[in-house]
N, C-alpha and C positions, 0 to 999 in steps of 0.2 A: 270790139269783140262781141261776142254774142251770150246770151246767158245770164250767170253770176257774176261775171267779166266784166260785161259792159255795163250791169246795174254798179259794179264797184268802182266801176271810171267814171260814172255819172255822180253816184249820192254823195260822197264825200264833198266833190266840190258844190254842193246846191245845199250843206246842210239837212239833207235827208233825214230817211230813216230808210234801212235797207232791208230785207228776208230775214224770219228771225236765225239765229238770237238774237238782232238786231245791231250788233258790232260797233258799239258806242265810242269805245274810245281809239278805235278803226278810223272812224267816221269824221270824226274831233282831229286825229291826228293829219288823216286825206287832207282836210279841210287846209291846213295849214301848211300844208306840205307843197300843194297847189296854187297856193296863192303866195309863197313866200316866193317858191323857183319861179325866175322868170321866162325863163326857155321851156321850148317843148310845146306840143300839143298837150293839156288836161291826161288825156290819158296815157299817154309816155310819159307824164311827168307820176302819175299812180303807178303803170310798170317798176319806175324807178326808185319808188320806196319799196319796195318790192325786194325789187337786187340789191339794195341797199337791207333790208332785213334778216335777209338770207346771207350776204357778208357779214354781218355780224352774228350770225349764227354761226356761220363758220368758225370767225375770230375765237366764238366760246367754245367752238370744240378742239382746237389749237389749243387755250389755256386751258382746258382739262386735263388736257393729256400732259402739257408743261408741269403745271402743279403736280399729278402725279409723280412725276418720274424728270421733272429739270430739263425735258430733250426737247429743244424745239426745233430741229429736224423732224422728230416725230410728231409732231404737233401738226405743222406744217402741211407733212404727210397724208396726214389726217383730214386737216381742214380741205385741202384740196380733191381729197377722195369725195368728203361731202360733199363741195359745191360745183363737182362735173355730175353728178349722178343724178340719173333722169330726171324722179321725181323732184328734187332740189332744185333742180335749173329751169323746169317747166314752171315750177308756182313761185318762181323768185325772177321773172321775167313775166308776169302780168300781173296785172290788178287783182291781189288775191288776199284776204286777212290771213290766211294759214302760213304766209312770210313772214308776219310778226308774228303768228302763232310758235312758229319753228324758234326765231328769236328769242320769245320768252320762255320754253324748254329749255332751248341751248343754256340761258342765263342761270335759267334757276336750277339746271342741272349741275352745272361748277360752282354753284355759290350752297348750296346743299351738303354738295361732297366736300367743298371746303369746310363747311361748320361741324359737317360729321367726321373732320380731320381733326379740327382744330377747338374744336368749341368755343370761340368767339361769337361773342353775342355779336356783334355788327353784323356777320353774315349770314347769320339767323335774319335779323333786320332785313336786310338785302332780299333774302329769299324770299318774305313774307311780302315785301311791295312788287319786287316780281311778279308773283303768283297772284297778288289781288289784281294787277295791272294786265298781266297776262289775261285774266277771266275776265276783264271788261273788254278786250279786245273781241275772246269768244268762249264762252265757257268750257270748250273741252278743253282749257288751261288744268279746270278743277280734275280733269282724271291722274295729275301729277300728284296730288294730294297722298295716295298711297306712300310713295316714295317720302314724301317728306314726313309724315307719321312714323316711317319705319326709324327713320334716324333720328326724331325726337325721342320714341323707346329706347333706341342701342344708348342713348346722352342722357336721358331722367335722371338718371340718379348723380348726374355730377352736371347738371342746367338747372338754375335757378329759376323759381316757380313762376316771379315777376316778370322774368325776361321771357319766357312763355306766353304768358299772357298779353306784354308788349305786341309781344312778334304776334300775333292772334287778331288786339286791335290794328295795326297795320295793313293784317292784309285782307281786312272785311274793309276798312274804311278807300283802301289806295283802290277796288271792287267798285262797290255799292255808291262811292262820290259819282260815277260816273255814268253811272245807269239813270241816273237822276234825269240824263239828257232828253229820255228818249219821251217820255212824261209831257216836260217841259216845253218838246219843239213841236212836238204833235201839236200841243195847247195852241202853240205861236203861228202852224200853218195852218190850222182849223180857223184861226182872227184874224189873219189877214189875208185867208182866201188864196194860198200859194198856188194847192195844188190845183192843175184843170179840170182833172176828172170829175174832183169833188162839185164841181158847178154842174154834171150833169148826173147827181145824186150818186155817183161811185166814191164814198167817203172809206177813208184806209186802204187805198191803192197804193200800188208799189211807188219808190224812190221815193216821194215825197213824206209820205204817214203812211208806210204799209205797215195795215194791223191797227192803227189809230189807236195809240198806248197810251194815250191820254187819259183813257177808261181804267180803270184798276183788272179789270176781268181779262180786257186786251193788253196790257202792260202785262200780266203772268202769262200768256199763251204766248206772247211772241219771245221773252225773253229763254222760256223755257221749251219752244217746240210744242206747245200743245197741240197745236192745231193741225200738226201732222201727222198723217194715218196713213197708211197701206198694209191691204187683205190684213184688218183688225189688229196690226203689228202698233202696239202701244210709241209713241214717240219713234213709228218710223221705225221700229229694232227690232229684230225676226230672229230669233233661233237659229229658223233653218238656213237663214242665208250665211250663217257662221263658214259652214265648211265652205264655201265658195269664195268666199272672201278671204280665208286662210292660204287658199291654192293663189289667190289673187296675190297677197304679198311675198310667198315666196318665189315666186316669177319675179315680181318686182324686184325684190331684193338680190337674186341673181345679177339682174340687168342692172340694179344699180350700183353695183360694185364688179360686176363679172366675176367668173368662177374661180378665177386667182386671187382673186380681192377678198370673197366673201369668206376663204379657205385663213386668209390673213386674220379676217373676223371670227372666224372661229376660233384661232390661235389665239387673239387676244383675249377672247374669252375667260378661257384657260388660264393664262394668265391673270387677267383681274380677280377671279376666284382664288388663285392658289395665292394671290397675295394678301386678299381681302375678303371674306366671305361677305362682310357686312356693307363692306364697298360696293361690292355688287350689287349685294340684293337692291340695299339705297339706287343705286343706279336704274336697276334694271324695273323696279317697284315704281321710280319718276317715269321715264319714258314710253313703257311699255304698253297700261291699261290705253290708251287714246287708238292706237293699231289695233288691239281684242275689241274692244270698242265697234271700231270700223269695219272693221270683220262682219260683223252682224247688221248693220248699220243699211238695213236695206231699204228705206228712205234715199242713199245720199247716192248722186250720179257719180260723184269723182270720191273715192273712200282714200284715192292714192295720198289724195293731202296730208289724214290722219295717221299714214305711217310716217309721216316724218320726222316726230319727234325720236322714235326709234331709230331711223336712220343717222341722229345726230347721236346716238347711242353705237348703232355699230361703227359709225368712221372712230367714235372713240375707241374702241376695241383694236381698230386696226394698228392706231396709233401706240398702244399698249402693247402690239404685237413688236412691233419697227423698234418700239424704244428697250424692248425687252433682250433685242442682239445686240452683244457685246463685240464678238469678234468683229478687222478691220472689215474685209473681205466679206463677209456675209452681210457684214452693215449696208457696203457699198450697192452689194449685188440687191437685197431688199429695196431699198429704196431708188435703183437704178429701174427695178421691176415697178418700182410703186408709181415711179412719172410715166412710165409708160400705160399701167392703166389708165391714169390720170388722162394723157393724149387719147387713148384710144377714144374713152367716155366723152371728151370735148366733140372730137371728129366725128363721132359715131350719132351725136343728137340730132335728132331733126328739128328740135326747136333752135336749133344753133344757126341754121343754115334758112331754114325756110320761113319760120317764125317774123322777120322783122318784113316780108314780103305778102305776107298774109292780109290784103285788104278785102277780102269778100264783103264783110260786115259789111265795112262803108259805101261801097258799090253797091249792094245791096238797099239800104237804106235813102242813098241816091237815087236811084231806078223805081224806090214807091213812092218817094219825091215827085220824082216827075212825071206820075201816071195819077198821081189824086190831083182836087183841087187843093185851093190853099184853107178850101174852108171845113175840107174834111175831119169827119170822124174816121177813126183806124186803131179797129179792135186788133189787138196783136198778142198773138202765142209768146210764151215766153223765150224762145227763142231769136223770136225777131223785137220785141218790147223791148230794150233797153238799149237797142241800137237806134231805132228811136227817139226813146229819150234822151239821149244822147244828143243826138241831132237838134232834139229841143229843147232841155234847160241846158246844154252847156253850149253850142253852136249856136243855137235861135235860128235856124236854117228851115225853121217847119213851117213859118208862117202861122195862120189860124189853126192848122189842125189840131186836135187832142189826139193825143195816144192814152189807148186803152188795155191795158197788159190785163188779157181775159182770156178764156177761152169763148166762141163764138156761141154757142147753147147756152150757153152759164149765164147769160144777159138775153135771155128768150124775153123776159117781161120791159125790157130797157127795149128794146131793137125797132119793135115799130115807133115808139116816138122819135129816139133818135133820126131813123132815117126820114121820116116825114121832116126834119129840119134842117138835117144836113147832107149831105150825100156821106155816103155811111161806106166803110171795107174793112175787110178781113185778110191783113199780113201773117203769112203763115199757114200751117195746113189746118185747115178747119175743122173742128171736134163739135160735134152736137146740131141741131137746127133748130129752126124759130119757125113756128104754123106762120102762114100767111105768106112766109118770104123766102124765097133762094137766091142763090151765089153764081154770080155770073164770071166767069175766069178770066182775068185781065191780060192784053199780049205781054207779058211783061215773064222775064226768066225767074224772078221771085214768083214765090209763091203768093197771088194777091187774088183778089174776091170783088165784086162787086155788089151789095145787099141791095136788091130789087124786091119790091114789093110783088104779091101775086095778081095777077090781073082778074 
């Protein structure tokens, strides 16, 4: 795939470092994940933690609604409203951290509400490695943090001060052990020379040390987004794109449950409120901020990710609604309605149907294959870079070339040497020039370049 996609089908398995926040224990996990399964191509094997992450978010929004209310018809209902709707099925069918992300909402959303049930320290515990584990995956774990404050407040006065603090060490340490990584490997591929680029002075490129966190200055920027800016918008986040982003989810949210569905979620709403005021808020206080968040978020191409933990919030509601009918007959007629949205949402995807057919990448990245030599440089937008790298740490199919994930101007002061030693291109559409040199257009259907010296 192309993108974030294809840097996340790459870095995992090469022990990377990938775009910040840098997704450590993403990355830690890939690793393992890919080399334990021994079937698949590398990157059907990352899809498939994936669907695997997003099942298990389902399963916790099944046992939310169980625990509430005993029903697991309604559960069930539930779980399967979440894992047919759009955005659920698109980022839990590829290479994506926001499917463990979803997972570790779902988790710490039932283990939360459980403790703000029941007050058992365990599942305060529970919550607290969650929530550290979650945020090494990727920090917008920590916008759950609300939710879980508000049900420490509703519990202070009958939770013990120790067991607080317990649960506190826990979830900095199950966190911060992890991040350790990124430090460490930077240190490891800077000594033994991993990445290529670094040989032709591009030291903290992407996949291998992007950001080279090995520095304490670049270890805060990449973990935290500093480094990200558009038109002066602080970490990437704009005000004004709020209201567009707001119109953006609830279109989404429409399509991800349809108009019948969402009427369901509203119902349960209703419900969870008149039976729990405090239930809610806990509820609605964990999953919420990460969607407001995204809303504004005008930095990020794809915001649709960051509603999904809300989305594991409304199939709960729904499930609240289902489990809320008593009579036979309305029981039946509910949830006879509830599988049919469930079909319709299967049917109606287009990542159901066309998705597993989708090889442009690779044809792509074949076709500049065989239009360079093998001893090329090939500057590439990020669109095309990590299909690339692909090609080259995990296939070895590129022979001598380096891939250079730049834009083509951004390397004005690189570009004449480079090309005096190698023959030198530009994959992708080209952004900025270099004095001295122009782009000569390759017969090739990609977009490819050939850097010519001026005469």
């Amino acid at each position: 795939m192309y993108w974030d996609i294809g840097e996340m089908d790459t870095v995992p398995y090469i022990l990377g470092i990938a775009h910040s926040p840098g997704y450590p224990l993403y990355t830690l996990l890939g690793w393992v994940f890919t080399h334990v399964v021994p079937f698949g191509t590398v990157a059907w094997r990352m899809s498939c933690l994936s669907a695997l992450a997003m099942a298990g978010a389902a399963w916790f929004v099944a046992q939310i609604v169980i625990d509430a209310n005993g029903d697991e018809v309604a559960g069930l209902c539930a779980a399967l409203l979440f894992a047919a709707g759009e955005d659920a099925w698109a980022h839990g069918t590829r290479a994506e951290p926001h499917a463990l992300v979803t997972l570790a909402y779902a988790a710490l959303l039932c283990y939360v509400l459980r403790w703000y049930r029941t007050g058992r320290a365990r599942d305060l515990y529970v919550t607290a490695l969650v929530f550290g584990l979650g945020v090494a995956v990727h920090p917008v774990v920590a916008c759950a943090l609300p939710g879980i404050l508000a049900a420490i407040v509703a519990r202070a006065h009958e939770t013990n001060p120790r067991v607080l603090r317990r649960a506190a060490i826990v979830a900095c340490a199950s966190a911060a052990a992890w991040f350790v990584y990124l430090p460490l490997r930077s240190a490891y591929v800077n000594a033994e020379h991993l990445d290529p680029p670094a040989q032709l002075g591009v030291v903290g490129g992407a996949f291998w040390n992007d950001g080279d966190p090995v520095l304490a200055g670049n270890f805060v920027a990449l973990v935290t987004g500093g480094e990200v800016r558009l038109n002066g918008a602080h970490l990437g986040y704009s005000g004004d794109a709020f209201d567009r982003g707001l119109v953006r989810f609830v279109q989404l949210a429409l399509r991800e449950s349809t108009i019948a569905g969402f009427v369901l979620v509203l119902a349960g709403a209703i419900v969870i409120f008149r039976r729990s005021i405090g239930w809610g808020i806990v509820a609605f206080a964990t999953c919420a901020p990460s969607a407001l968040f995204a809303c504004g978020f005008a930095a990020e191409s794809d915001v649709d990710r960051y509603f999904l933990p809300l989305f594991v919030l409304l199939a709960v509601a729904s499930g609240e609604a289902i489990a809320s009918v008593r009579t036979v007959l309305a029981r039946r007629t509910i949830v006879g309605a509830t599988a049919l949205i469930v079909a319709y949402l299967v049917l109606s995807q287009p990542h159901f149907f066309a998705q597993p057919h989708d090889d442009r990448a690779a044809r792509e990245g074949a076709e500049i294959l065989r239009a360079t030599p093998a001893n090329a440089i090939v500057i590439s937008t990020w669109v095309i870079a990590p299909v690339l790298a692909y090609d080259d740490y995990v296939l070895h199919t590129t022979g001598n070339r380096v891939v250079i994930p730049a834009w083509y101007g951004d390397e004005e002061d690189r570009i004449p040497d480079w090309e005096s030693q190698r023959p030198l291109f530009v994959a992708g559409t080209p952004q900025g020039s270099v004095a001295g040199h122009h782009l000569e257009r390759m017969p090739t259907r990609t977009a490819l370049y050939r850097v010519v010296r001026d005469q």
